[in-house]
C-alpha positions in Angstrom: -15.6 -14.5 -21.0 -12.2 -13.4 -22.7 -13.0 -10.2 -21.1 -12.9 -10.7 -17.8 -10.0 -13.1 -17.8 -8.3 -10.1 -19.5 -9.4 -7.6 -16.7 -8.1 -10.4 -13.7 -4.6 -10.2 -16.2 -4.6 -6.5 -15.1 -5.4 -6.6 -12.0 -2.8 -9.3 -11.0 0.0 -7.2 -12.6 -1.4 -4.2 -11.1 -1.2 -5.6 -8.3 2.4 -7.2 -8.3 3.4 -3.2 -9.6 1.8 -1.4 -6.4 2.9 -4.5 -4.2 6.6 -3.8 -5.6 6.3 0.0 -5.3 5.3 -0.7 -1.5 8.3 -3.1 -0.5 10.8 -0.7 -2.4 8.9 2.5 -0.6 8.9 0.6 2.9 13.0 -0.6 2.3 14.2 3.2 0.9 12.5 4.6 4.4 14.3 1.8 6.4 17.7 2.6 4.5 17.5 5.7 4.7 16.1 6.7 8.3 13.5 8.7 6.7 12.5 11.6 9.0 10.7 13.6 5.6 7.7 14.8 6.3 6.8 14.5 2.4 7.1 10.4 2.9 5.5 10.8 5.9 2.7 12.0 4.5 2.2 9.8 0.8 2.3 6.9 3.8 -0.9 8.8 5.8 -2.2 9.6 2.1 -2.0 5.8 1.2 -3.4 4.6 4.4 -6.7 7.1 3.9 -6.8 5.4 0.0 -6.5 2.3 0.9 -8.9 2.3 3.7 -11.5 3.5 1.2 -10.4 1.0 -1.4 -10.6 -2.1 0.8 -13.7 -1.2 1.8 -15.2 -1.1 -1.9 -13.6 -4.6 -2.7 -15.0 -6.3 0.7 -18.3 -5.0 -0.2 -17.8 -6.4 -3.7 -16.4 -9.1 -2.4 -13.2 -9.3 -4.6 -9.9 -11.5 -2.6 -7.2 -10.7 -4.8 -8.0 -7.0 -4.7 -8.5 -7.6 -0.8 -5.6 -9.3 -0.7 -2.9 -6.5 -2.2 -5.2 -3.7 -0.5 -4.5 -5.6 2.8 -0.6 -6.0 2.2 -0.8 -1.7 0.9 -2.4 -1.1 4.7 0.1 -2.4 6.3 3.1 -1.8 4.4 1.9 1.8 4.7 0.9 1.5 8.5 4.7 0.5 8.9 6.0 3.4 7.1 4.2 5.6 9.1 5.0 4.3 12.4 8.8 3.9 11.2 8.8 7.7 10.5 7.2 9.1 13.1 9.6 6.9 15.2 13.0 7.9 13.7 11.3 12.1 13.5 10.4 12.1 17.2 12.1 9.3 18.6 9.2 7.4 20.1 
């Protein structure tokens, strides 16, 4: 038992990490206008991961990892549709 409530320790912190890294990713592109193709395409990279990640944890059946693979879409959804907007001014 100690071991899995030690594994749900990591994944909540793992969690509030990548949620972080998202939310400071998502505000530096607002800031900053992004028109980089390089951020452009981490965000399509991330949206192709985390497809393929959420679909593991539904299978599996696991909220929490739903949960922050959810908020990871769409944080990276955003970004993408931000940068195309501001590179070709859709």
């Amino acid at each position: 038992m100690l071991i899995n409530e030690y594994k749900s320790d990591i994944i909540v912190l793992d969690s509030a990490i990548l949620e972080l890294y998202c939310f400071i990713f998502v505000y530096l592109i607002i800031v900053n206008k992004s028109k980089n193709t390089i951020s452009l395409l981490f965000s399509l990279l991330s949206i192709i991961s985390g497809s393929l990640w959420l679909y593991i944890f539904i299978d599996i059946n696991n909220t929490l990892l739903i949960t922050r693979t959810s908020v990871e879409l769409v944080s990276s959804i955003f970004s993408s549709v931000y940068i195309l907007n501001n590179k070709y001014q859709l």
